[in-house]
Backbone as JSON, one array per atom type, in Angstrom:
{
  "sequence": "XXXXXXXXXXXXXXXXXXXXXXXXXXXXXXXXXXXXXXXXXXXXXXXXXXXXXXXXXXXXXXXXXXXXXXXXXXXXXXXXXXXXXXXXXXXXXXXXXXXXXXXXXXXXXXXXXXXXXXXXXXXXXXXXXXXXXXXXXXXXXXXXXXXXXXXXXXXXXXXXXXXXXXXXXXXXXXXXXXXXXXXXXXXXXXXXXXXXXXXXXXXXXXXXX",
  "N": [[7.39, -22.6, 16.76], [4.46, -21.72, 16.37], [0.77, -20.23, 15.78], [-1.45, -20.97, 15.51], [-3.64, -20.19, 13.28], [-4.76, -21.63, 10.57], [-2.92, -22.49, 7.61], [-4.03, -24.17, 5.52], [-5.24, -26.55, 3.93], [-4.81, -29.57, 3.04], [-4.58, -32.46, 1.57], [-2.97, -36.01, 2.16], [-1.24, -38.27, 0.68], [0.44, -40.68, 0.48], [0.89, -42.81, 3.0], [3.21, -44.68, 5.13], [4.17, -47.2, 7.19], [5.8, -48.58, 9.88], [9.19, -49.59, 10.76], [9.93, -46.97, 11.44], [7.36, -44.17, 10.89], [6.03, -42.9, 8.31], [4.95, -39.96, 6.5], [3.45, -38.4, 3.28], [2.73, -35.37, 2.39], [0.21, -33.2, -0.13], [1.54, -30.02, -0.34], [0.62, -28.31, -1.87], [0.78, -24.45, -2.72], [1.74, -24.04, -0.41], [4.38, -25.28, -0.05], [6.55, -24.01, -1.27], [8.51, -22.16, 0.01], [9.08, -24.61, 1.92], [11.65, -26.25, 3.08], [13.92, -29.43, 3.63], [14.02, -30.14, 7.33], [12.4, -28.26, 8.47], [9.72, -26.87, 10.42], [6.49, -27.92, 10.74], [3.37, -27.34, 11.42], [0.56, -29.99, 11.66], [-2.16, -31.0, 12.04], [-2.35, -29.73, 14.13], [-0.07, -30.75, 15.27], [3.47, -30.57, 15.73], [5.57, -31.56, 13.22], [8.7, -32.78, 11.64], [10.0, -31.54, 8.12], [11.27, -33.74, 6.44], [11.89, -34.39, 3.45], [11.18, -32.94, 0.59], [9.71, -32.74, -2.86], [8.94, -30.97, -5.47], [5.56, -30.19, -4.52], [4.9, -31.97, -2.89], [5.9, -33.22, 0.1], [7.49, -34.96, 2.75], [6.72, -36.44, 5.78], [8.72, -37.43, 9.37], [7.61, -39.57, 12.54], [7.49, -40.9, 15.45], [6.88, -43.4, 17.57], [5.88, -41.76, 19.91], [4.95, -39.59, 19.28], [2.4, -40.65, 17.68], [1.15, -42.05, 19.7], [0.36, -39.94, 21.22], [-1.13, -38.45, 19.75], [-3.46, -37.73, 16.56], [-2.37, -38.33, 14.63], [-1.42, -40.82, 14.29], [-3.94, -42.43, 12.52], [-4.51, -41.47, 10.57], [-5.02, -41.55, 7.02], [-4.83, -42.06, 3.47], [-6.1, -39.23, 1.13], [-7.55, -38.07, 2.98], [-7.55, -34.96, 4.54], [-5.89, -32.6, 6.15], [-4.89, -29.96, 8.79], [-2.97, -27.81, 8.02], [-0.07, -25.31, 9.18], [2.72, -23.37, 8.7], [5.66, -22.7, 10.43], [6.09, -20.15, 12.59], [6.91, -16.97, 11.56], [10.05, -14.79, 12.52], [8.59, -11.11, 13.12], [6.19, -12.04, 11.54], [2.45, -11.69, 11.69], [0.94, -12.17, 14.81], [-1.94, -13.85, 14.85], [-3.54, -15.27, 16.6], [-3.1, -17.34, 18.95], [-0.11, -18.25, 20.95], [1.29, -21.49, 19.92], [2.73, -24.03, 20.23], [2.76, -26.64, 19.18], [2.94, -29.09, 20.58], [1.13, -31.58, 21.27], [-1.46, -32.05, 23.79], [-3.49, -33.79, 24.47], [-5.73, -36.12, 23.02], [-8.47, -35.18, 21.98], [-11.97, -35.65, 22.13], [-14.81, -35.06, 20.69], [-18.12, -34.01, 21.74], [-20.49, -32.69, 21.16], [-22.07, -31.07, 18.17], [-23.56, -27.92, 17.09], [-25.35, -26.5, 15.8], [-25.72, -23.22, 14.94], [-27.56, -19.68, 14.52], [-25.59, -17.89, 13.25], [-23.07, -18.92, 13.88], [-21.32, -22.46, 14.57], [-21.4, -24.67, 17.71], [-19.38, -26.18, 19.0], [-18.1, -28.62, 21.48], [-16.26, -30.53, 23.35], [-14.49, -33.16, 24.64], [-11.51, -33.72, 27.21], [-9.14, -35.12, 28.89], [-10.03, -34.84, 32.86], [-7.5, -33.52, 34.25], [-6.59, -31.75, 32.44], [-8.32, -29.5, 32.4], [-7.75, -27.97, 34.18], [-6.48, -25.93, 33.01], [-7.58, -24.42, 31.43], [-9.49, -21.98, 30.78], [-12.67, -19.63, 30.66], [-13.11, -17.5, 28.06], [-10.08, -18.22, 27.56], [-7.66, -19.55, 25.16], [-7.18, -21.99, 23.6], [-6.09, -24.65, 21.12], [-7.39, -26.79, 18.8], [-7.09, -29.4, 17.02], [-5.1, -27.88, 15.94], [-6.6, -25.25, 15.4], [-6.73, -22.07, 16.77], [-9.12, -21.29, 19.04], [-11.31, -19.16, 21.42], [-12.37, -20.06, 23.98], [-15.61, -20.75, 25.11], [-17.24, -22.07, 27.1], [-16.53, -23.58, 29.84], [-15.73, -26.83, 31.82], [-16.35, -29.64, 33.8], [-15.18, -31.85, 32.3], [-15.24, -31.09, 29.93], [-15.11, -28.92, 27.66], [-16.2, -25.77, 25.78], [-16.11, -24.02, 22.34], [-16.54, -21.75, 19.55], [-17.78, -22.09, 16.31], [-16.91, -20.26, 13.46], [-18.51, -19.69, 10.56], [-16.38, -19.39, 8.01], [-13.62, -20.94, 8.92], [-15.19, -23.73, 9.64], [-15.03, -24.35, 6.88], [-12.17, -24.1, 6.22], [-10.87, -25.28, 7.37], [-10.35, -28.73, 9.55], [-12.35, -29.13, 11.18], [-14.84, -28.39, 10.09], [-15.1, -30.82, 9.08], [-15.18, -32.79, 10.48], [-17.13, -35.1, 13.26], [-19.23, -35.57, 15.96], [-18.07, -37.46, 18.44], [-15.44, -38.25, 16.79], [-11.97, -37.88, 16.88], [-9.45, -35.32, 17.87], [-7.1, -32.91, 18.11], [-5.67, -31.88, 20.53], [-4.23, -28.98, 22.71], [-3.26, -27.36, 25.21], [-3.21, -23.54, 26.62], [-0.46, -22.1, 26.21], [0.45, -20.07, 27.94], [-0.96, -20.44, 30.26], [-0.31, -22.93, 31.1], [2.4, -21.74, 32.44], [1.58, -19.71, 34.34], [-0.01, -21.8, 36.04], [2.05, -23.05, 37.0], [3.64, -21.24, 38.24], [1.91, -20.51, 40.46], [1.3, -22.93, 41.82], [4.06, -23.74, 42.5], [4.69, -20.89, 44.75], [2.49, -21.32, 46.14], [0.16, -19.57, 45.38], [-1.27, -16.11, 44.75], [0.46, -13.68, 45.81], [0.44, -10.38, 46.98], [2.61, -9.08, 46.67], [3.72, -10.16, 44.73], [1.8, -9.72, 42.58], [2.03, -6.51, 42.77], [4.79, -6.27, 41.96], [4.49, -7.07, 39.34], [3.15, -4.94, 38.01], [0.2, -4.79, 38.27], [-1.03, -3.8, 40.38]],
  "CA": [[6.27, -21.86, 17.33], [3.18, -21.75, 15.99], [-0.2, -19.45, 16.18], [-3.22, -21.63, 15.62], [-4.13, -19.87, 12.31], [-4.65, -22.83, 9.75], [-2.94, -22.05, 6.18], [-4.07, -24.68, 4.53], [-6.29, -27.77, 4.46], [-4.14, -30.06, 2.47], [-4.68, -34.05, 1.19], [-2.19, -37.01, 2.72], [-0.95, -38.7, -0.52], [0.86, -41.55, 1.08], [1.19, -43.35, 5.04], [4.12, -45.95, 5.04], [4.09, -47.83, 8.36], [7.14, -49.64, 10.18], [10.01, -48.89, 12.54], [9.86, -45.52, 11.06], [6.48, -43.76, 10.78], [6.13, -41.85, 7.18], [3.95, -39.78, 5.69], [3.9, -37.19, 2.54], [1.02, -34.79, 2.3], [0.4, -32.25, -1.26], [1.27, -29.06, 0.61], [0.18, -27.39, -2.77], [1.75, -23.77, -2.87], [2.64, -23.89, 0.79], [5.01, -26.19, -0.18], [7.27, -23.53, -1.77], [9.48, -21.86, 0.95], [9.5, -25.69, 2.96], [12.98, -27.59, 3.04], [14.19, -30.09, 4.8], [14.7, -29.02, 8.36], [11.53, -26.89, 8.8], [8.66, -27.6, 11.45], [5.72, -27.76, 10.39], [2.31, -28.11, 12.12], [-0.24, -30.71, 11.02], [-3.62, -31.01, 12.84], [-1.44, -29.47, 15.45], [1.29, -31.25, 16.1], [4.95, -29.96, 14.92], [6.62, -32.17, 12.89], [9.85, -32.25, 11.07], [9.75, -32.1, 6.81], [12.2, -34.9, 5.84], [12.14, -34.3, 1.99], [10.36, -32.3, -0.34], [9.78, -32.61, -4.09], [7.8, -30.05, -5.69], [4.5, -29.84, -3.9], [5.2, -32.72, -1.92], [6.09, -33.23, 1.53], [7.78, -36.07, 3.29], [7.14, -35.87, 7.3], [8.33, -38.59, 9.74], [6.86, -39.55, 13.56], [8.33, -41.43, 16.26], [6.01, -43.53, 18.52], [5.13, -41.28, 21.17], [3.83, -38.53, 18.33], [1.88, -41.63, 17.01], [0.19, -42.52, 20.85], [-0.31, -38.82, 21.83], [-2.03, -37.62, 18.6], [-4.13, -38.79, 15.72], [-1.6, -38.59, 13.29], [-1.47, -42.55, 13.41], [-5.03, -42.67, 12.41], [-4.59, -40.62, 9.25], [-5.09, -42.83, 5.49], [-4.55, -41.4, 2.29], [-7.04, -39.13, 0.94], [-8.04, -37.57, 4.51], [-7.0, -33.78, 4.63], [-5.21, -32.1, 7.37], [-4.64, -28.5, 9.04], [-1.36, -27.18, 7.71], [0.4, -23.98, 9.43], [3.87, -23.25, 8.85], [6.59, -21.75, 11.21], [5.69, -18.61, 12.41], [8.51, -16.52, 11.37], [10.01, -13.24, 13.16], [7.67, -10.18, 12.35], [5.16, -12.34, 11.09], [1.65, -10.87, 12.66], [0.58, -12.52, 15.56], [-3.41, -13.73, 14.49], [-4.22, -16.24, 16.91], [-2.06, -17.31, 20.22], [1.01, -18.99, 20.62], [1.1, -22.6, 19.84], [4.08, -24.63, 20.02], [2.6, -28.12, 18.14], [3.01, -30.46, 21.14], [-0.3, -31.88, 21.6], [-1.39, -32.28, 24.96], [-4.32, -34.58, 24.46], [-6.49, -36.29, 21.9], [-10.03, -34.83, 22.68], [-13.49, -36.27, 21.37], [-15.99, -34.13, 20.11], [-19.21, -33.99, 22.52], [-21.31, -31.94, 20.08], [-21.72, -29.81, 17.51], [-24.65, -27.14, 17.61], [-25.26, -25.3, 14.88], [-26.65, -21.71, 15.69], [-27.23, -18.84, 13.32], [-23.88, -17.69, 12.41], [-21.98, -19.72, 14.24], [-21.45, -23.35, 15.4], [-21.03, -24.47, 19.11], [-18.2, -27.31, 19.0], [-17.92, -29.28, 22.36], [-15.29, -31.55, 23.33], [-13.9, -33.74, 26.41], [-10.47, -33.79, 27.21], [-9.18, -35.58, 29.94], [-9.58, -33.5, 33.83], [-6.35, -32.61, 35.17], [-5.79, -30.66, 31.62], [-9.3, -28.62, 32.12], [-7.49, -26.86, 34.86], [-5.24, -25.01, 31.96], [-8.45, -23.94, 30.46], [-10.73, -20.98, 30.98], [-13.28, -19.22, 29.71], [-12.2, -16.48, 27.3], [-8.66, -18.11, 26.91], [-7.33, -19.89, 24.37], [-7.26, -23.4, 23.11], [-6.1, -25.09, 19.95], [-8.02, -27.88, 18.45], [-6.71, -29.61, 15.72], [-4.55, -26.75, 15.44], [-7.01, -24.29, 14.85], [-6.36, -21.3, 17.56], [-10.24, -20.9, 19.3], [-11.66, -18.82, 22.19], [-12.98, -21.17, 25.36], [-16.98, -19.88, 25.76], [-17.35, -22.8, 28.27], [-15.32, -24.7, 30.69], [-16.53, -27.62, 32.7], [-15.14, -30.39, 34.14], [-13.9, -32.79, 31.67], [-15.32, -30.38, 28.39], [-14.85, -27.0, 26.7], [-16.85, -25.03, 24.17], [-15.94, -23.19, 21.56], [-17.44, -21.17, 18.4], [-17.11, -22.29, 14.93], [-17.65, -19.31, 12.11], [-18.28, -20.48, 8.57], [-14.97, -19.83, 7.72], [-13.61, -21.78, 10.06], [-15.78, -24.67, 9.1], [-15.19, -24.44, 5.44], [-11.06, -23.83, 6.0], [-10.02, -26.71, 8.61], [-10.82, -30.76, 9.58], [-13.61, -28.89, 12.19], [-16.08, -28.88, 9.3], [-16.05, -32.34, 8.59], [-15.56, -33.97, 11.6], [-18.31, -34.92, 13.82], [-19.38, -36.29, 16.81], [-17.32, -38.9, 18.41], [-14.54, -38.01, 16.14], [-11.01, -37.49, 17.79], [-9.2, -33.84, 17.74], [-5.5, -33.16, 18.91], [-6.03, -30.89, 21.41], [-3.36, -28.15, 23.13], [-4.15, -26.33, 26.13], [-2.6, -22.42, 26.26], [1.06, -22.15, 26.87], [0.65, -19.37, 29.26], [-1.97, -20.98, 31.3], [0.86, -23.9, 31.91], [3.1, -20.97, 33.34], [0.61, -19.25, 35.53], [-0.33, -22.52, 37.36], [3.33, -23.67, 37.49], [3.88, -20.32, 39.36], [0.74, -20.6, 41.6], [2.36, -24.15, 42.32], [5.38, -23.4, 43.51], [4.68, -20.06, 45.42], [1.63, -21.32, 47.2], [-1.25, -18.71, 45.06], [-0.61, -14.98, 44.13], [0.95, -12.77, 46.38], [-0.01, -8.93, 46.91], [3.76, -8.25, 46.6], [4.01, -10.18, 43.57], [1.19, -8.37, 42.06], [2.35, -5.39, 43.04], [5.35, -6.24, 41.24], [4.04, -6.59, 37.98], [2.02, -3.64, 37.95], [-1.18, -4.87, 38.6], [-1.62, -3.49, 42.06]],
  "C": [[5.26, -21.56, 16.21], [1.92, -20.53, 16.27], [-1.33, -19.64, 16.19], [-3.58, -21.14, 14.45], [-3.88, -21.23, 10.79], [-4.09, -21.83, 8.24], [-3.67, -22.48, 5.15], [-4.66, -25.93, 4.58], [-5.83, -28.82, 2.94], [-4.38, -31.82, 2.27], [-2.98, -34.76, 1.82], [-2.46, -38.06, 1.69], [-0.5, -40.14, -0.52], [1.25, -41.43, 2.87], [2.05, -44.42, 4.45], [4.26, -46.28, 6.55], [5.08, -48.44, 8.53], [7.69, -49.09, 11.24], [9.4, -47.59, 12.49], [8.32, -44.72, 10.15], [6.25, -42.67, 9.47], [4.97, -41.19, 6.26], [4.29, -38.26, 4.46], [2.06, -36.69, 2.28], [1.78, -33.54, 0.73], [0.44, -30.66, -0.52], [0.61, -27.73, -1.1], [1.36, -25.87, -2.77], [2.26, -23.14, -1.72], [3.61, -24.73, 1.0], [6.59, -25.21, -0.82], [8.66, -22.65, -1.17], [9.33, -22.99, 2.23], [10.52, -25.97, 2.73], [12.97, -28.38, 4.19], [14.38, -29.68, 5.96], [13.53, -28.42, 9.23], [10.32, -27.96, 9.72], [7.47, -27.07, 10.16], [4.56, -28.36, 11.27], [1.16, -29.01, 11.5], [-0.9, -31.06, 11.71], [-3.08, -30.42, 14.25], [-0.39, -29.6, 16.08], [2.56, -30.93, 14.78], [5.4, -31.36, 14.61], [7.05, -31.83, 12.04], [9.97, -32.38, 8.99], [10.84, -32.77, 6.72], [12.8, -34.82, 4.76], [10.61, -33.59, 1.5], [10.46, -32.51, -1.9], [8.24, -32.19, -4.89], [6.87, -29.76, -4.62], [4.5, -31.05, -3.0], [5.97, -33.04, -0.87], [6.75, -34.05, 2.18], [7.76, -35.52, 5.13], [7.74, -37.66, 8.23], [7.88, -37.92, 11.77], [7.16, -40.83, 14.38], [7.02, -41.95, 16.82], [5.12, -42.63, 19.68], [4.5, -40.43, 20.65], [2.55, -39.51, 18.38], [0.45, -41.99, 18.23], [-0.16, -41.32, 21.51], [-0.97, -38.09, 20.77], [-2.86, -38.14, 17.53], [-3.49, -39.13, 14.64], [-1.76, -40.54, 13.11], [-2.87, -43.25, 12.83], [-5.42, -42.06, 10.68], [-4.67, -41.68, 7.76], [-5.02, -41.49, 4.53], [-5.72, -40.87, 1.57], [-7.49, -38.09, 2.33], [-7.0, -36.26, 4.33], [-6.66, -33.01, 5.98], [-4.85, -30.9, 7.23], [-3.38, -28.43, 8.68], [-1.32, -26.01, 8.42], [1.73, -24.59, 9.55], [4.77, -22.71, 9.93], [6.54, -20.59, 11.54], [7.52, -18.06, 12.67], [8.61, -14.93, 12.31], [9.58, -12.48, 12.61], [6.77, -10.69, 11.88], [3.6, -11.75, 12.36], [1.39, -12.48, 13.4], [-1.18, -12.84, 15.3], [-4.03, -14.59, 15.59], [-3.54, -16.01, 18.29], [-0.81, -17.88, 20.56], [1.0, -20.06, 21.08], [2.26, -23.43, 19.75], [3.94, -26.42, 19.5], [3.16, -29.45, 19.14], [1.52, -30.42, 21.96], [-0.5, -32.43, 22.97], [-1.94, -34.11, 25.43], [-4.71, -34.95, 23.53], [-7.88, -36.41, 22.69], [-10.97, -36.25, 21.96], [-14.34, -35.27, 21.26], [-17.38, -34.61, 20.5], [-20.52, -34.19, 21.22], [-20.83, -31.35, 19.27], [-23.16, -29.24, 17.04], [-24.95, -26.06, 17.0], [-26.51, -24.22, 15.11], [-26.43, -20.71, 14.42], [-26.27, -18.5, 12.39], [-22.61, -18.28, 13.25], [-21.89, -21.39, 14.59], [-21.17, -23.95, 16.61], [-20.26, -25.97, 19.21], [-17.91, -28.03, 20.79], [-17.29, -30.27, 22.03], [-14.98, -31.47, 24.55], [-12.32, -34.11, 25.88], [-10.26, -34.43, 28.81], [-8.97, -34.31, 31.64], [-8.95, -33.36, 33.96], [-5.9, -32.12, 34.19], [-6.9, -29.54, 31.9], [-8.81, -27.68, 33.0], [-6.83, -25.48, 34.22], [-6.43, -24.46, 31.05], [-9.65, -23.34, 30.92], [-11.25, -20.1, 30.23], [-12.95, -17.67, 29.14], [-10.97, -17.11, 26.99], [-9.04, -18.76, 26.0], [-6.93, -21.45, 24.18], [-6.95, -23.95, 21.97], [-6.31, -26.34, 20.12], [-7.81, -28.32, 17.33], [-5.72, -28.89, 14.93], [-4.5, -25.01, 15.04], [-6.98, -23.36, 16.34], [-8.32, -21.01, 18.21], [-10.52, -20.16, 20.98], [-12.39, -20.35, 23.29], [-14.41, -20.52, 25.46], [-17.2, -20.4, 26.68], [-16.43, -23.5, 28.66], [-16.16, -25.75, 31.66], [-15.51, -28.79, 33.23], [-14.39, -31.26, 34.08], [-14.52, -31.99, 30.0], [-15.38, -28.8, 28.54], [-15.6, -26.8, 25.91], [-16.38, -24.34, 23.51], [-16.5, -22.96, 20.38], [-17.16, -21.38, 17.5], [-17.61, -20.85, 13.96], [-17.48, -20.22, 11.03], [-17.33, -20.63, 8.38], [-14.21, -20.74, 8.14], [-13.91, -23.09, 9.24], [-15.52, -25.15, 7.35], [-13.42, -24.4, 5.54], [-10.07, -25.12, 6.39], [-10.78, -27.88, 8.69], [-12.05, -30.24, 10.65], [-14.86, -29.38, 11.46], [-16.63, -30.29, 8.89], [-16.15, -33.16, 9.74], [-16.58, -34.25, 12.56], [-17.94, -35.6, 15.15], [-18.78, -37.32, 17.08], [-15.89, -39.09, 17.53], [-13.52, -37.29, 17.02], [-10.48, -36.16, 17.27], [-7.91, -34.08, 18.18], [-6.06, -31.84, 19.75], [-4.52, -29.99, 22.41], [-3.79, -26.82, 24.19], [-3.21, -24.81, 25.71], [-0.92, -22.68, 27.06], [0.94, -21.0, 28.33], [-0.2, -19.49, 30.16], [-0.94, -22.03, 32.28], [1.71, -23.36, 32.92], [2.55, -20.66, 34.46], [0.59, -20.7, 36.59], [1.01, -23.55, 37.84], [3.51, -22.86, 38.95], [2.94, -20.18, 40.57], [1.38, -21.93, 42.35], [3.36, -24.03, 43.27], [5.41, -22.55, 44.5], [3.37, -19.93, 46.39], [0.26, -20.09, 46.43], [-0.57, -17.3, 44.8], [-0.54, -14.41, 45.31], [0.46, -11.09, 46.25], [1.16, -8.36, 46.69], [4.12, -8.74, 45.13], [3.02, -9.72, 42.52], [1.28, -6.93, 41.84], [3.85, -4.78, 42.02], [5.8, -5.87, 40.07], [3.62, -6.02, 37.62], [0.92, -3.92, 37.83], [-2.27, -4.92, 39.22], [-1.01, -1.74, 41.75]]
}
């Protein structure tokens, strides 16, 4: 589990290609409580560290990571969102992300406004239903508010930081994203699903009648 808050904007040192999909990125000094074993997110998507030595990383990636994300697009040199494992008691900064990528977006626009920038991206429709305005969205990993919803794109707000911390800042137009709708959006319209829409008794339930 995850929270969308990027640690770390880290270089990809080596890609080895074959049966077995391999890559080692410099996690620098977020590299220091990794071992083998540990998830880790990278532009979003959880994968597993393999080996570590020193500041280096070993991850691997199975085909279906490879055709649902951009990881197979990655070369050496090209820097990627790092967040680690969110641990118990750690604060909560963002929303909860669990690093299986839904989609690989495209990036509409990008719309730079006083203090902020306005990031557009299409994702395919039958995920836009999991996405409304005010919730929550991770892009690349990075945890962002929804300002717009439509009906195959989303908006959301870049701050400087932001832009200067994660792969948002450099990427542009036409440039792919991993994209992750909200986990508790998936629930909600499971439960609308199955029970036919909300109920006044199951409202009533939850205390919100």
């Amino acid at each position: 589990m995850f929270t969308g808050i990027v640690e770390g904007l880290c270089p990809v040192v080596a890609v080895r290609r074959g049966a077995i999909w391999r890559m080692t990125i410099d996690l620098g000094k977020l590299a220091e409580d990794v071992k083998p074993g540990d998830s880790v997110a990278i532009d979003g998507a959880c994968l597993t560290a393999v080996a570590v030595e020193g500041s280096r990383v070993d991850f691997e990636a199975i085909g279906e990571t490879l055709a649902r994300t951009t990881l197979g697009t990655l070369s050496v040199g090209r820097k990627v969102n790092i967040e680690r494992s969110l641990r118990v008691g750690d604060r909560l900064g963002g929303h909860f992300v669990v690093g299986h990528v839904d989609a690989v977006g495209t990036i509409r626009a990008k719309e730079p406004q006083p203090s902020q920038t306005l990031l557009r991206a299409a994702i395919p429709a039958e995920l836009m239903r999991f996405v409304a305005v005010k919730g929550s969205v991770a892009v690349d990993g990075v945890s962002l508010t929804v300002l717009e919803a439509e009906r195959e794109t989303f908006a959301v707000a870049l701050i400087p930081f932001t832009l200067e911390h994660t792969t948002l800042g450099f990427k542009r137009p036409g440039d792919a994203v991993n994209v992750e709708v909200d986990l508790l959006a998936r629930y909600v319209a499971k439960r609308l699903e199955t029970e036919g829409g909300l109920k006044e008794q199951t409202l009533r339930e939850h205390g919100f009648l």
